[in-house]
N, C-alpha and C positions, 0 to 999 in steps of 0.2 A: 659717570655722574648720575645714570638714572638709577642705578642701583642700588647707589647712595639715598638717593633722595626715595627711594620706594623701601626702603629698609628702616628709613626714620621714620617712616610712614608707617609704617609695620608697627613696629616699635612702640610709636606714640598712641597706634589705634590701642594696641594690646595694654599697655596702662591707663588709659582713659577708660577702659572697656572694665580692665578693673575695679580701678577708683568709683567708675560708677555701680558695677555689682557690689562693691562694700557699702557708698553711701544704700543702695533700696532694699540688702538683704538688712542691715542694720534700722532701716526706718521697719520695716515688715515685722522683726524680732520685736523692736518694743512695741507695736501694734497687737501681735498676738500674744505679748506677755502681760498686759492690762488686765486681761479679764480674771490671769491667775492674783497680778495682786491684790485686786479689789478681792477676791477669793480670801486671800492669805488675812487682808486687816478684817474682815470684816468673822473670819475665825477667830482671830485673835481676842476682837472686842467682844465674841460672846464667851470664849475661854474667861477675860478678863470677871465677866458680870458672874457667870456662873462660880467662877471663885471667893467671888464678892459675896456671894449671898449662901455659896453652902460650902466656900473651903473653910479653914484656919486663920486667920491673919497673917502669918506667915506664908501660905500657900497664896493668897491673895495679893500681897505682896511684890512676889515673885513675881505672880501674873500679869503685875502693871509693872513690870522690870523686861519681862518680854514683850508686853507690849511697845517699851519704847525702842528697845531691839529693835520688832518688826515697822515701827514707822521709821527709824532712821536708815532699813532696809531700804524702804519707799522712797525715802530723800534723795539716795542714792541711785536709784534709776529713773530718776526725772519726775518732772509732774504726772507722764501717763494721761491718763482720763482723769485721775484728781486733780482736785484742785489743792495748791498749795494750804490755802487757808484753812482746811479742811485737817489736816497731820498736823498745823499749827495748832487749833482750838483741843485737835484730840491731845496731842503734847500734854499742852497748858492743862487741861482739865485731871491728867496722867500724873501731871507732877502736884496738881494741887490732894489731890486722892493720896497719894503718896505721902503730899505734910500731913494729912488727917491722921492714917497710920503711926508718922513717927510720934506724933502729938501722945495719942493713945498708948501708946508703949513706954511717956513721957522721955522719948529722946529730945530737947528743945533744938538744938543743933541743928540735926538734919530737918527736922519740919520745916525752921528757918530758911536753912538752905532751898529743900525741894519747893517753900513759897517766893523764894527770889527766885529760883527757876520757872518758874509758872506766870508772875509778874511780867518777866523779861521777856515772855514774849507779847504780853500786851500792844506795842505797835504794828505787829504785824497779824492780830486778831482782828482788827476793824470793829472792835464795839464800841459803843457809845459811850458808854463807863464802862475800865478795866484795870483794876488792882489784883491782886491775889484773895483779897476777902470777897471781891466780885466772883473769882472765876471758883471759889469756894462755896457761895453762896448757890451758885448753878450746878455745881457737881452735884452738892448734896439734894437738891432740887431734883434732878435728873435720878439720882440712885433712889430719892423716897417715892417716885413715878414708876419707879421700872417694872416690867413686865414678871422680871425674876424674883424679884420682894414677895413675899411671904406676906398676905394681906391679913391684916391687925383683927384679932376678935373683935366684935361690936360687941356690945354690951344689949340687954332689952332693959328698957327699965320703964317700958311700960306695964303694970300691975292689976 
């Protein structure tokens, strides 16, 4: 009987001992894979602007077509260090950049759609007011601000 019972002993240590080396090597892995993701969106968002302002339309396009790739990357290995809200506003802001595009190319369709995409997530945005003409209004905002924009000749007109 003690054989028995020091062999379940055995036994039980040895998958316990397991079970817990997967739970800490797993919490350890997404610990030191953070700093790669924040690495990876934060590539992505200047790939995105630099497209923005010295690709094609078409090249820029794209860019905010891998951008949503790489957040939905992020969605999928948990919040990490971000915060959720944070891949929501980028989304939202992704897909409204998106309706500008198809608007411009006059596709009315897809603008429609990528501004119900970008709407839809308004509840989990947390703003004070949030439609798609809101979250429009702030891109365009944000893109006429940026660092990467090409600042507008002054005029003198004084004489």
């Amino acid at each position: 009987m003690r054989k028995v019972t020091a062999t379940a002993l055995a036994i039980g240590a040895f998958i316990a001992g397991g079970l817990l080396g997967y739970v800490f090597s797993r919490q350890l892995f997404r610990i030191s894979l953070a700093p790669y993701q924040m690495a990876n969106i934060d590539h992505m968002a200047m790939y995105v602007m630099i497209q923005r302002f010295q690709g094609t339309p078409q090249a820029y396009e794209t860019a905010l077509r891998d951008f949503l790739v790489a957040l939905d990357a992020q969605d999928r290995t948990g919040p990490g260090l971000f915060s959720q809200n944070l891949t929501v506003v980028d989304r939202a802001m992704t897909y409204a950049r998106l309706a500008l595009i198809a608007a411009e190319r006059n596709d009315p369709s897809s603008a429609a759609k990528y501004r119900s995409q970008a709407e839809a997530l308004c509840p989990q945005i947390g703003w004070k007011s949030c439609s798609a003409d809101e979250i429009t209004r702030v891109v365009r905002l944000v893109d006429d601000r940026s660092m990467w924009k090409a600042p507008q000749p002054t005029s003198d007109h004084r004489s």
